[in-house]
Structures are given as C-alpha cells and as structure tokens.
N, CA, C and O atoms as CSV, one atom per row, in Angstrom:
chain,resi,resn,atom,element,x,y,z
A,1,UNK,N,N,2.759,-4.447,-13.941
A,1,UNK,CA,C,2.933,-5.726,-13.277
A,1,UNK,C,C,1.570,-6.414,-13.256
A,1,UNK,O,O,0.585,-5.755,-12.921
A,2,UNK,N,N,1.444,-7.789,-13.616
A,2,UNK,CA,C,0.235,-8.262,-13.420
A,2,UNK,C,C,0.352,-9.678,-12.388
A,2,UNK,O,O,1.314,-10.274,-11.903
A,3,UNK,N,N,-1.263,-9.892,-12.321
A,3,UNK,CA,C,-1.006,-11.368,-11.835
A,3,UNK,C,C,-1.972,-12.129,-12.609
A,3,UNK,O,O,-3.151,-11.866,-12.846
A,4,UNK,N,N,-1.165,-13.250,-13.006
A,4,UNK,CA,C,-1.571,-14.304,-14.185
A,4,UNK,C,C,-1.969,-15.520,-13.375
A,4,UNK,O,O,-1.341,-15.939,-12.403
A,5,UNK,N,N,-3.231,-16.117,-13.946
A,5,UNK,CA,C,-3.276,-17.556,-13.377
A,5,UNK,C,C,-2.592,-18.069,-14.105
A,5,UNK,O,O,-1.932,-17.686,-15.071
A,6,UNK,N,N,-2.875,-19.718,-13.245
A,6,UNK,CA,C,-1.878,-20.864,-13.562
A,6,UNK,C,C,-3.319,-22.145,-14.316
A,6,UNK,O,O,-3.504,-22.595,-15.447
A,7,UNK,N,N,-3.964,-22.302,-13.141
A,7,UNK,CA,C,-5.489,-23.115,-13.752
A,7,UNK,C,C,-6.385,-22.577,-14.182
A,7,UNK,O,O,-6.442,-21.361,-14.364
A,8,UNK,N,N,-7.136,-23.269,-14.393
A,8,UNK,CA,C,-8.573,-23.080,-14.652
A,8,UNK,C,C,-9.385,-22.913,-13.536
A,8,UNK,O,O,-9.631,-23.918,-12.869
A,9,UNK,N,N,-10.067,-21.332,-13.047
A,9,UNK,CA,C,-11.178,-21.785,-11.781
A,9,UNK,C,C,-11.977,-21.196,-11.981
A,9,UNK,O,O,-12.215,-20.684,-13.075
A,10,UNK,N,N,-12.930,-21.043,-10.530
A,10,UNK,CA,C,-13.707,-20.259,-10.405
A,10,UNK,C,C,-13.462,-19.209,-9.232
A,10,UNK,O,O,-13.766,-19.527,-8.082
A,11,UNK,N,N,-13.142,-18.482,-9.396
A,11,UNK,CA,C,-12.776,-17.241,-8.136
A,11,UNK,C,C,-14.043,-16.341,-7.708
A,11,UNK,O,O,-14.474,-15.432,-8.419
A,12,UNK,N,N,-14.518,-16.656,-6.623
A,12,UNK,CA,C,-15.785,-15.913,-5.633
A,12,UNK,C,C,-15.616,-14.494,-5.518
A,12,UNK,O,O,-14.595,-13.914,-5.151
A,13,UNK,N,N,-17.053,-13.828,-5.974
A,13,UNK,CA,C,-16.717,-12.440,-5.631
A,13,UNK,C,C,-16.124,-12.091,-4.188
A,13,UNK,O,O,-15.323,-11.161,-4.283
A,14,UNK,N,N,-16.257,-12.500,-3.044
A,14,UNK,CA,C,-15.528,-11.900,-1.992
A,14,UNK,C,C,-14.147,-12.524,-1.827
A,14,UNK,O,O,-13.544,-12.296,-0.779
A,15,UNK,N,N,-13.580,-13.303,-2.781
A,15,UNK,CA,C,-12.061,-13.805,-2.715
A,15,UNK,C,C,-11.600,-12.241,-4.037
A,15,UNK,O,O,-10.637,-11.479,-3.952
A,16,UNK,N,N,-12.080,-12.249,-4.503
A,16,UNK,CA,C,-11.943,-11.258,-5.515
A,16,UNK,C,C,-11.517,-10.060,-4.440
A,16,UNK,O,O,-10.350,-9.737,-4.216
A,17,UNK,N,N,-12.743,-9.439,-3.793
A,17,UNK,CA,C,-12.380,-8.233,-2.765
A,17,UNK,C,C,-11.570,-8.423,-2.055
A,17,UNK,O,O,-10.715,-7.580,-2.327
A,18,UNK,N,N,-11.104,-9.241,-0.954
A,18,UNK,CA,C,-10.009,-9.437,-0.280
A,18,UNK,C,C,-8.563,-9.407,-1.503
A,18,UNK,O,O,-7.741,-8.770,-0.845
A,19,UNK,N,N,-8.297,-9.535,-2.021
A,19,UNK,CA,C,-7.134,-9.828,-2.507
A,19,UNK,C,C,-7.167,-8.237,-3.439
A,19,UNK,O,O,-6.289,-8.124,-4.294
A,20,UNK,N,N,-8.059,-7.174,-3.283
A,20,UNK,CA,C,-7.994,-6.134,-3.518
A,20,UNK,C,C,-7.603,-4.753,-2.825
A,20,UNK,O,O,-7.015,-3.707,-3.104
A,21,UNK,N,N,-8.421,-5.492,-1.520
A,21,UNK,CA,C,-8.173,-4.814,-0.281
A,21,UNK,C,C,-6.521,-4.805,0.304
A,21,UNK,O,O,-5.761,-3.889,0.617
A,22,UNK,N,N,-6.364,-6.600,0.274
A,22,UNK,CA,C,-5.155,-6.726,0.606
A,22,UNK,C,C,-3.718,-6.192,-0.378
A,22,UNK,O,O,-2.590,-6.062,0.098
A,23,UNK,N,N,-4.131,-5.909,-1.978
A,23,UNK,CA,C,-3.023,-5.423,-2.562
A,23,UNK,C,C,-3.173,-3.670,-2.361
A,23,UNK,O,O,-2.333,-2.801,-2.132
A,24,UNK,N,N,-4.400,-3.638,-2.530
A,24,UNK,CA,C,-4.792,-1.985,-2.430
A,24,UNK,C,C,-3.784,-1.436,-0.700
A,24,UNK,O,O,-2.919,-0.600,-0.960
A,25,UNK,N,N,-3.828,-1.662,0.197
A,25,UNK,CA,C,-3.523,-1.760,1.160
A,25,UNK,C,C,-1.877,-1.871,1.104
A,25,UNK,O,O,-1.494,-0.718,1.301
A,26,UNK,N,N,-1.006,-2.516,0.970
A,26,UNK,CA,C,0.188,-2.836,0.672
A,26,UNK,C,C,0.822,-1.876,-0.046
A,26,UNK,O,O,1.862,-1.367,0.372
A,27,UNK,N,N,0.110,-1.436,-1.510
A,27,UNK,CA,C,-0.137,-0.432,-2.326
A,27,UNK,C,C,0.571,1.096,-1.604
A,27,UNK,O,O,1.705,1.576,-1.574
A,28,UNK,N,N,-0.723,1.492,-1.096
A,28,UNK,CA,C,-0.932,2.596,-0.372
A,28,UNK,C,C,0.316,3.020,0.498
A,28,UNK,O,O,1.026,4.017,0.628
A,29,UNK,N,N,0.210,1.683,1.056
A,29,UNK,CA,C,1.660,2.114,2.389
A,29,UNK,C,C,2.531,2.448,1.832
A,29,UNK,O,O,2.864,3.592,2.144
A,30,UNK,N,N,3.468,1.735,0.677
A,30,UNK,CA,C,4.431,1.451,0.472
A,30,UNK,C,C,4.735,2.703,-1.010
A,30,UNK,O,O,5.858,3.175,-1.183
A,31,UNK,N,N,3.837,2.976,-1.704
A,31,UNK,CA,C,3.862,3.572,-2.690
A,31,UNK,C,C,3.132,4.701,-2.740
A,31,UNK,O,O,3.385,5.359,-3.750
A,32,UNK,N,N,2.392,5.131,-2.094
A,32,UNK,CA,C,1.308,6.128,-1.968
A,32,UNK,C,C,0.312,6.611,-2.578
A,32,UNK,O,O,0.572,6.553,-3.780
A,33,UNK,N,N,-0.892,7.147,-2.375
A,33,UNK,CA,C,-1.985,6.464,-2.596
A,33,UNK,C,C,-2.376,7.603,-4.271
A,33,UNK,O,O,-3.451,8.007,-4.714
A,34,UNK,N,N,-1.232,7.745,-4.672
A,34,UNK,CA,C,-1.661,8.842,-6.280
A,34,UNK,C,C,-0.326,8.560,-6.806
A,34,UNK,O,O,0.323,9.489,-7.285
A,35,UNK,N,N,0.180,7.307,-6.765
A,35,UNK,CA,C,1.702,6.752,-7.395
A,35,UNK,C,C,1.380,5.457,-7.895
A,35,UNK,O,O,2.228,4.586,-8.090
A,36,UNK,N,N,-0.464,5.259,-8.209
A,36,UNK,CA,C,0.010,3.751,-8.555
A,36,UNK,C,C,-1.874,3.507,-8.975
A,36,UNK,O,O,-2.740,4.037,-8.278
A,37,UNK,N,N,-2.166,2.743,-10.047
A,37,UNK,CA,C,-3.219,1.980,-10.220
A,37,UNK,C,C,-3.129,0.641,-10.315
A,37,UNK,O,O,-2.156,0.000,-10.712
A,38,UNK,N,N,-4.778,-0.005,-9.718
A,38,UNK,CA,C,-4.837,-0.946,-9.489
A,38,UNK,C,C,-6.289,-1.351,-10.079
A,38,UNK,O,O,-7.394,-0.870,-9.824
A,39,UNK,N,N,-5.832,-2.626,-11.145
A,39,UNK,CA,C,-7.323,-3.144,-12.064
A,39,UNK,C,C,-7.428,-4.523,-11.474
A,39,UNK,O,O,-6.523,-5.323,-11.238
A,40,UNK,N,N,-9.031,-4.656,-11.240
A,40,UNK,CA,C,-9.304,-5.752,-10.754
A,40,UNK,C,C,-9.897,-6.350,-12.532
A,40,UNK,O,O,-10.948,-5.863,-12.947
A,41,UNK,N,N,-9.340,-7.100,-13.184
A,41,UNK,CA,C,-9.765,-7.655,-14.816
A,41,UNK,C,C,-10.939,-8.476,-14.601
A,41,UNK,O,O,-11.853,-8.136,-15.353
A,42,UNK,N,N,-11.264,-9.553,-13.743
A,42,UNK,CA,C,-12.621,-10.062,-14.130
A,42,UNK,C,C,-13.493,-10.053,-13.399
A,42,UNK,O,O,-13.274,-10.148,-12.192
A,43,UNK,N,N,-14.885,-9.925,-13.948
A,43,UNK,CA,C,-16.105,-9.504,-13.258
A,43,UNK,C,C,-17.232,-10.640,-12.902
A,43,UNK,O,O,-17.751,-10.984,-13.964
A,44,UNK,N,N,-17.653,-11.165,-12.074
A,44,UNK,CA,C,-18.106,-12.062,-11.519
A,44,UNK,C,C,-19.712,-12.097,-11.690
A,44,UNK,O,O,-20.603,-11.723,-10.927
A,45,UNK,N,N,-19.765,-12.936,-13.520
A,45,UNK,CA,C,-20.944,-12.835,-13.352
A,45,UNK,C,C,-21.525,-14.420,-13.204
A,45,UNK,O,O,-22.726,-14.446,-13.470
A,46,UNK,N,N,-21.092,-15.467,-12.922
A,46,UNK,CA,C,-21.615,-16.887,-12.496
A,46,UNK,C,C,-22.145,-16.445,-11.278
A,46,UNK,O,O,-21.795,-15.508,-10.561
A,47,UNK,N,N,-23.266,-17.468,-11.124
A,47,UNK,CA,C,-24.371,-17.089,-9.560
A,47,UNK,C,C,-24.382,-19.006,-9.486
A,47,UNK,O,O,-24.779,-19.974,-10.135
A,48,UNK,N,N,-23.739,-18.706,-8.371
A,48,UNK,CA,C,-23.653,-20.240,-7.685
A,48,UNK,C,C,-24.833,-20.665,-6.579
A,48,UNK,O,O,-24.914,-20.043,-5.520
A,49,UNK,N,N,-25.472,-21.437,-6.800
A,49,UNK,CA,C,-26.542,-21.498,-6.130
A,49,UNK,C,C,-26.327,-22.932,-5.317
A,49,UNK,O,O,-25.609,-23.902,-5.558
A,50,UNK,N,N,-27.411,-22.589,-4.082
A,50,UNK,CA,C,-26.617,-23.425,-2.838
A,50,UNK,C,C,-28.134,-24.134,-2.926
A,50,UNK,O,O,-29.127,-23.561,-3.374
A,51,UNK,N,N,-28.093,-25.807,-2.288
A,51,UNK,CA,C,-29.428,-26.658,-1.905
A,51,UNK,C,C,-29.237,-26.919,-0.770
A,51,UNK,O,O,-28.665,-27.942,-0.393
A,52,UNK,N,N,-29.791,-25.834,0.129
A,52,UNK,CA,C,-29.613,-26.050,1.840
A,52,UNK,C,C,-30.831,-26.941,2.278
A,52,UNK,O,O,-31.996,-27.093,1.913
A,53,UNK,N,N,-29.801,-27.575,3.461
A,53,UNK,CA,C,-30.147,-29.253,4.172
A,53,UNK,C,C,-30.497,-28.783,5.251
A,53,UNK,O,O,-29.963,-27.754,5.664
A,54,UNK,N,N,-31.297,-29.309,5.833
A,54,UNK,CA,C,-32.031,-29.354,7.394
A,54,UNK,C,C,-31.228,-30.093,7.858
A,54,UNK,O,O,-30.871,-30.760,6.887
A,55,UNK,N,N,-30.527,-30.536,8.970
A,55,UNK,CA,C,-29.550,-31.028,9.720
A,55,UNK,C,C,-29.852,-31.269,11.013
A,55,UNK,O,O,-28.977,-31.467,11.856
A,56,UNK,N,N,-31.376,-31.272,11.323
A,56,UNK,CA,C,-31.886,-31.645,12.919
A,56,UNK,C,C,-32.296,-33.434,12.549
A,56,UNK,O,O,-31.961,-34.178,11.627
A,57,UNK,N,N,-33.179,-33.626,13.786
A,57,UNK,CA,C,-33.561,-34.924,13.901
A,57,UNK,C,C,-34.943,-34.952,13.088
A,57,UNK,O,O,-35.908,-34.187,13.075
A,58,UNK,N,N,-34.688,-35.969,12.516
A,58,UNK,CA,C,-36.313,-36.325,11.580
A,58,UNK,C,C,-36.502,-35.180,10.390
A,58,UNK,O,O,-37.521,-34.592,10.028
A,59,UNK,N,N,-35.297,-35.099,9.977
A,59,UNK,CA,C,-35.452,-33.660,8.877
A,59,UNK,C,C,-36.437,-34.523,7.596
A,59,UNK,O,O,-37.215,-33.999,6.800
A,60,UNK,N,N,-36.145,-35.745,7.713
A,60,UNK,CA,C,-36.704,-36.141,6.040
A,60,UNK,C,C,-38.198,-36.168,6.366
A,60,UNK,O,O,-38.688,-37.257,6.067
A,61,UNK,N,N,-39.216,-35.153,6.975
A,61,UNK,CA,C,-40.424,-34.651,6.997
A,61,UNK,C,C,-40.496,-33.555,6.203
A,61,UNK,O,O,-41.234,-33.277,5.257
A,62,UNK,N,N,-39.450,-32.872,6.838
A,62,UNK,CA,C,-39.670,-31.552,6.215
A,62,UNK,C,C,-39.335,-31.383,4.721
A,62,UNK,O,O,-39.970,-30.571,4.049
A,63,UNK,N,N,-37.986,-32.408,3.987
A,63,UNK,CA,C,-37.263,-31.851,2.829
A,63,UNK,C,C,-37.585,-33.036,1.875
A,63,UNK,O,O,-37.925,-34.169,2.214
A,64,UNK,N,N,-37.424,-32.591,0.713
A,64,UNK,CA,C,-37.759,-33.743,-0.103
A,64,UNK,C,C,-36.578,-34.523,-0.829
A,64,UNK,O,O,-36.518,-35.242,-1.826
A,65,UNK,N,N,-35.674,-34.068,0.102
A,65,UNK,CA,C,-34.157,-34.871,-0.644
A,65,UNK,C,C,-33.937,-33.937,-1.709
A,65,UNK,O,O,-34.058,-32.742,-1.438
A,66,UNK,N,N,-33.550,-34.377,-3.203
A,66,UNK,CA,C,-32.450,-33.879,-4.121
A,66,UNK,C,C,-33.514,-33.671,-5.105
A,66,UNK,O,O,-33.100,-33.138,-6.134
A,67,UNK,N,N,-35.173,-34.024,-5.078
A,67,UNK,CA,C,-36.006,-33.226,-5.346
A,67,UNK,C,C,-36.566,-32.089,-6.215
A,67,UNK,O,O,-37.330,-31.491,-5.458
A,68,UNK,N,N,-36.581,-31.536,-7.303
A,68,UNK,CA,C,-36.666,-30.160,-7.430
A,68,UNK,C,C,-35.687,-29.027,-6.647
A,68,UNK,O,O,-36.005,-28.012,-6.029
A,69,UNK,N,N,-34.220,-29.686,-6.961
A,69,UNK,CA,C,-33.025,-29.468,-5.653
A,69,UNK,C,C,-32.236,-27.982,-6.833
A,69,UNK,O,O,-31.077,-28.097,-7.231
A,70,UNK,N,N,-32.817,-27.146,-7.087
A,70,UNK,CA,C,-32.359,-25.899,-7.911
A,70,UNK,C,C,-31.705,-25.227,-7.245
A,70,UNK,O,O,-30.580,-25.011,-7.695
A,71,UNK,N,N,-32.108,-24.491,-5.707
A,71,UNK,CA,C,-30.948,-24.261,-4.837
A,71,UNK,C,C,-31.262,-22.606,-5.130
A,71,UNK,O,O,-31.820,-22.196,-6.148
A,72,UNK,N,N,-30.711,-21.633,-3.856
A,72,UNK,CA,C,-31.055,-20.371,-3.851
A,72,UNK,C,C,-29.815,-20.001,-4.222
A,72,UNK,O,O,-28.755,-20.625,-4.205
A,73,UNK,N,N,-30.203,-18.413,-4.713
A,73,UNK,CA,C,-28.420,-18.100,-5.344
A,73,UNK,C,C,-27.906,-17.574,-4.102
A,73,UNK,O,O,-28.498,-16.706,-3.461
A,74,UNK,N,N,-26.626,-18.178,-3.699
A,74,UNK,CA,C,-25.630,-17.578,-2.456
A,74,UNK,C,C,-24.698,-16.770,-2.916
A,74,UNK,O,O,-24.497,-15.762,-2.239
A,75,UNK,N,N,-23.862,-16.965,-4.183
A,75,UNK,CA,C,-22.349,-16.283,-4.344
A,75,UNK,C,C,-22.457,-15.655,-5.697
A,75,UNK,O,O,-23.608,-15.494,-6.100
A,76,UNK,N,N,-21.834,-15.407,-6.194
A,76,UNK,CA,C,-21.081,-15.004,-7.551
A,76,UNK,C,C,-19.963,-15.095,-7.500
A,76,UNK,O,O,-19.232,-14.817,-6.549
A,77,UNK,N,N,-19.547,-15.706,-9.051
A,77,UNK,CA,C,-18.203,-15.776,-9.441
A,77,UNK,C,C,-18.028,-15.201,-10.556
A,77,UNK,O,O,-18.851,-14.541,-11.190
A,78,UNK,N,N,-16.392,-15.564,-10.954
A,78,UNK,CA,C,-16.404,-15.266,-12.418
A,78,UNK,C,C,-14.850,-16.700,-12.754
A,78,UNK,O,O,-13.772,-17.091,-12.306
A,79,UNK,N,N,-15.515,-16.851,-13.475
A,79,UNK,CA,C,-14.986,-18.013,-14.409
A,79,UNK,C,C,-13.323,-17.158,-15.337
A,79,UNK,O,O,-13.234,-16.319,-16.233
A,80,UNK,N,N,-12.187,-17.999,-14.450
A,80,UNK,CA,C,-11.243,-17.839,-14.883
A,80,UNK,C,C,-10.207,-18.989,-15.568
A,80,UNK,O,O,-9.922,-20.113,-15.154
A,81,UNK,N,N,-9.855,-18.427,-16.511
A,81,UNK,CA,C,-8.833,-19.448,-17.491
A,81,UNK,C,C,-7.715,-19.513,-16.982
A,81,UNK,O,O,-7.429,-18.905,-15.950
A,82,UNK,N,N,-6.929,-20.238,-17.606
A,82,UNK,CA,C,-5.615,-20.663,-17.559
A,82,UNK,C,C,-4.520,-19.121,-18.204
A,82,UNK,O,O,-4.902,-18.484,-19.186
A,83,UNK,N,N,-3.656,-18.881,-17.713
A,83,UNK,CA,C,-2.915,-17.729,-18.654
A,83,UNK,C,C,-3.858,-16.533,-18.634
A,83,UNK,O,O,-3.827,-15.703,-19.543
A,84,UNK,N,N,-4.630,-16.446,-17.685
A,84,UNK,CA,C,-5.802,-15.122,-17.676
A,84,UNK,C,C,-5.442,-14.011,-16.733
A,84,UNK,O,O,-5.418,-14.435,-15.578
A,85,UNK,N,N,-5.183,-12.864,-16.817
A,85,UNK,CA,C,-4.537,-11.996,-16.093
A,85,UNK,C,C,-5.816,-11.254,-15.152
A,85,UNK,O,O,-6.685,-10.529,-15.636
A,86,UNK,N,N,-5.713,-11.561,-13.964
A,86,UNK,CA,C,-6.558,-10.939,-12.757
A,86,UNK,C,C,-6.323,-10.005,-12.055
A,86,UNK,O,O,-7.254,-9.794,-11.277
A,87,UNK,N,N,-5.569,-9.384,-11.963
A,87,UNK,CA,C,-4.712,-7.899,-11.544
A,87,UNK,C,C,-4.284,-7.054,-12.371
A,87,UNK,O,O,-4.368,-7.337,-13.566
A,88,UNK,N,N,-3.842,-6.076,-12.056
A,88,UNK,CA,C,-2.985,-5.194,-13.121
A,88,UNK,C,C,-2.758,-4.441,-12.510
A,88,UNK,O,O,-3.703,-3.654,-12.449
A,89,UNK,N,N,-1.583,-4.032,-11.666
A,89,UNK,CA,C,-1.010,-2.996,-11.509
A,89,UNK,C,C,0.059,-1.798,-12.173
A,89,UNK,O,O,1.281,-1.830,-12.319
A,90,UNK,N,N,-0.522,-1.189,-12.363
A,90,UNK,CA,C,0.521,-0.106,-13.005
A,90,UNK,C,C,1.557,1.185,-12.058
A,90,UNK,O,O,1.196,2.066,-11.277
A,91,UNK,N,N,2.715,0.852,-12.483
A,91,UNK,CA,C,3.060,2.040,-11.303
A,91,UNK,C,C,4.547,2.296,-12.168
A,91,UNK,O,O,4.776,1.586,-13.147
A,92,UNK,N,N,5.501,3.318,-11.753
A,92,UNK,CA,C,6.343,3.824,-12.172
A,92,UNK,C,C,7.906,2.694,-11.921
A,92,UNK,O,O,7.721,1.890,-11.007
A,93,UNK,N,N,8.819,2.620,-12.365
A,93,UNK,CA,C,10.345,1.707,-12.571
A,93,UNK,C,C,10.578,1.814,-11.130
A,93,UNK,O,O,10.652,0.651,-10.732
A,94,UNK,N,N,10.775,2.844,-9.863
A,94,UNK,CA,C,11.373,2.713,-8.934
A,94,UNK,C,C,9.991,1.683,-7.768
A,94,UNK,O,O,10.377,1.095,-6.757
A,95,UNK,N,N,8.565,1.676,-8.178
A,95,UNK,CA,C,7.945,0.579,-7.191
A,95,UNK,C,C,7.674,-0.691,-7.492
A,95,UNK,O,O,6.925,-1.337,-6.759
A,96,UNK,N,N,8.241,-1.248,-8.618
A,96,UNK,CA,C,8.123,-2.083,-9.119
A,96,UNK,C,C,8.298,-3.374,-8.355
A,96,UNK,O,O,7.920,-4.410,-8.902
A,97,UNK,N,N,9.020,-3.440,-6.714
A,97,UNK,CA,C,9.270,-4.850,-5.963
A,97,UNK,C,C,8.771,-4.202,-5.298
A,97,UNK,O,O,9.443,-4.086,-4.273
A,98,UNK,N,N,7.639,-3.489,-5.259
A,98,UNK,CA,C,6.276,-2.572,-4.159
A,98,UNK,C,C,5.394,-3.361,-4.712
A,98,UNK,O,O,4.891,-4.131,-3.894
A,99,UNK,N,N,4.841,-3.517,-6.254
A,99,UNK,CA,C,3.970,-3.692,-6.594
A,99,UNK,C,C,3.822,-5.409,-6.650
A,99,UNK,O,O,2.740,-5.982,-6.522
A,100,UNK,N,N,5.017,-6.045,-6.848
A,100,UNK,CA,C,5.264,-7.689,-6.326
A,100,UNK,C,C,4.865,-7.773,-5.328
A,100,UNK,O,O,3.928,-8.570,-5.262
A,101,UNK,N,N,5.119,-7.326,-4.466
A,101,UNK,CA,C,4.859,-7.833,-2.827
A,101,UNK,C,C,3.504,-7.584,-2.701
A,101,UNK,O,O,2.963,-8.201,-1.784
A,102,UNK,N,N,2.719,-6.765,-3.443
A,102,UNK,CA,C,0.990,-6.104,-2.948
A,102,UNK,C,C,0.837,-7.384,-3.991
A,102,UNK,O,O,0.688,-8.204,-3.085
A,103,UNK,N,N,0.767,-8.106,-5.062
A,103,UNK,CA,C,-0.025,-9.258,-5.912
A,103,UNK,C,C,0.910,-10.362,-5.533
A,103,UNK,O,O,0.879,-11.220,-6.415
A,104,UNK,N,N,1.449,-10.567,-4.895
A,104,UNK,CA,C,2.201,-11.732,-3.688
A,104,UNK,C,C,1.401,-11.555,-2.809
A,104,UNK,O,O,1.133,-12.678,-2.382
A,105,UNK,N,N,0.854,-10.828,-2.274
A,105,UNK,CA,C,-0.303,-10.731,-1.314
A,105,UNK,C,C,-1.587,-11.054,-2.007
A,105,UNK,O,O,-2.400,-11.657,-1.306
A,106,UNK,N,N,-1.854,-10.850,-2.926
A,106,UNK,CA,C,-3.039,-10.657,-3.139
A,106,UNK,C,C,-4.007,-12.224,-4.053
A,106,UNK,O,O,-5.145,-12.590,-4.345
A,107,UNK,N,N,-2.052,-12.815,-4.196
A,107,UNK,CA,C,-2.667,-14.372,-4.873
A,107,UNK,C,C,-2.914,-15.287,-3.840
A,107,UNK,O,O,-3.672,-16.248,-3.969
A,108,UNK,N,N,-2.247,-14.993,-2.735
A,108,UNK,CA,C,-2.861,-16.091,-1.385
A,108,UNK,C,C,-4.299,-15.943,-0.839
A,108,UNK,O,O,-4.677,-16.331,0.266
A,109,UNK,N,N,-4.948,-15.403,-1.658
A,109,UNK,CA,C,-6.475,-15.173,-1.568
A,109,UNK,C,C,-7.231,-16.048,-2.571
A,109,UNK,O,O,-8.446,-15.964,-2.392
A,110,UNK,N,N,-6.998,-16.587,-3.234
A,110,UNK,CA,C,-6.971,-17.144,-4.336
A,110,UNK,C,C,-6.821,-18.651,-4.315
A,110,UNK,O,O,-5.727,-19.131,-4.017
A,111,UNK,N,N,-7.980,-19.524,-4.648
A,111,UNK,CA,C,-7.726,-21.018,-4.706
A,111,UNK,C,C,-6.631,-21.639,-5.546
A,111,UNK,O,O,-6.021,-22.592,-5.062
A,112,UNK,N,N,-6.324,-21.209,-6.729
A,112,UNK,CA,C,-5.411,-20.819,-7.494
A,112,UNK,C,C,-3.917,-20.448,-7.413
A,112,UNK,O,O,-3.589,-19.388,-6.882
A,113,UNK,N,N,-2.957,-21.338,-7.954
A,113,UNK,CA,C,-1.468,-20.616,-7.928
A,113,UNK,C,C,-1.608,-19.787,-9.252
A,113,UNK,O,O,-2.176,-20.132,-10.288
A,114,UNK,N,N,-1.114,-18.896,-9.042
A,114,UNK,CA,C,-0.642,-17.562,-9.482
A,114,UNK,C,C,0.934,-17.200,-9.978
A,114,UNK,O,O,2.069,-17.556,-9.661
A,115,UNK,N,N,0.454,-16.485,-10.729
A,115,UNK,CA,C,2.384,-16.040,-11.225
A,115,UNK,C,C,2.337,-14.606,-11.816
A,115,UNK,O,O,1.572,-14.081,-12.626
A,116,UNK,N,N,3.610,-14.071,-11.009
A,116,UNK,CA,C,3.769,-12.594,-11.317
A,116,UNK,C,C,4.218,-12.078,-12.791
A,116,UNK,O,O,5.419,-12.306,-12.931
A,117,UNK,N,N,3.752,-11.568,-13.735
A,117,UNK,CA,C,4.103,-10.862,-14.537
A,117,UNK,C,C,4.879,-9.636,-15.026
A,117,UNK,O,O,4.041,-9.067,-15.725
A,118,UNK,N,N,6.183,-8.781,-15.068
A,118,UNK,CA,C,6.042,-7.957,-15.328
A,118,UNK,C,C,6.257,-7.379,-16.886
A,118,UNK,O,O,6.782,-7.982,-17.822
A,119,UNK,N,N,5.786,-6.251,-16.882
A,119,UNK,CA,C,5.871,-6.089,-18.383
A,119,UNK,C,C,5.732,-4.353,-18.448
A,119,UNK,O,O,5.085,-3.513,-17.822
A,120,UNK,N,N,6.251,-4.342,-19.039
A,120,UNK,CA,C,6.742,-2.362,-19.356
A,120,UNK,C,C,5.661,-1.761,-20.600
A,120,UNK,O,O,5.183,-2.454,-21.498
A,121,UNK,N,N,5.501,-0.760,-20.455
A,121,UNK,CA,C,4.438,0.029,-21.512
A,121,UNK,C,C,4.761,0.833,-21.974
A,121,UNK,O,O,4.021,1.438,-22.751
C-alpha cells in the first residue's frame, strides 16, 4: 500500500516525522509490531533558511532591512513531485484496511492531498 502525492511540494522534515509516528503508531496497534513494514521514500535534503526580523520599537537601528538578507538555516525539506510515492507500507492481504487507515492518518500531516495506492507484489 502506498501513499502517492497529488502536487508538487515541499514537505518539512518534522511533517515527514509526524506522519511516521502517526502511521507507525496506528500500525502497531492494529497489526502488530513484526506483521508489517513501513518506508518513509524521501529524504529531506533542501535547507530552508529563515531572515529573522527584530519586531520591537526602533528596530531599523539595529537591522539593515533585506540587506545581505541570506538568512540562517532553520528546516529541511525534501522536494516532492506530483505522482511521487512518500510511504510504503507493506503488510500481508488480511491488514490491508489496517494499513489505509495508518496512511489516512499519516496524509493529514501533509500540506498536500494525497491518494492511497494499493498494489500487490
């Protein structure tokens, strides 16, 4: 079973973990925890860098506006396509509406609509 995007984004490494936690979790309960793998497919190597603002009174002393405005790195992402598969769960014919409901969970983490895949091996 996978989960496929729909757009084009950028998905944050900690939207990435939550929606791992949250299928891993779902997973576990429902299927048990040596009845089932779970692939997280893309790896977050964009570094999004932030240009933090002073926000008191009389800040334009301190900052030079937009300036040499390069910005410190805050996040990582990873750059996802359209039709790009971000999950992968594998598990046996009888958990198969186990493994829907854990990447039904796990796309509402996700800026992104999502669509379930399944597919047999």
């Amino acid at each position: 079973v996978e989960l496929v995007n729909i757009k084009d984004v950028q998905i944050r490494h900690n939207a990435l973990e939550s929606a791992r936690i949250a299928a891993n979790r779902v997973m576990e309960k429902f299927v048990g925890r040596d009845n089932f793998m779970l692939k997280i497919v893309p790896y977050p190597h964009q570094i999004i860098r932030e240009h933090k603002r002073v926000n008191v009174a009389q800040a334009d002393r301190f900052q030079e506006g937009m300036k040499k405005a390069y910005g410190k790195p805050t996040f990582v992402a990873a750059r996802i396509d359209s039709k790009q598969t971000i999950i992968v769960a594998e598990v046996d014919k009888n958990n198969v509406e186990h493994a829907k409901t854990a990447l039904k969970r796990a796309s509402a983490k996700f800026p992104s609509p999502c669509r379930i895949v399944v597919c047999e091996i």
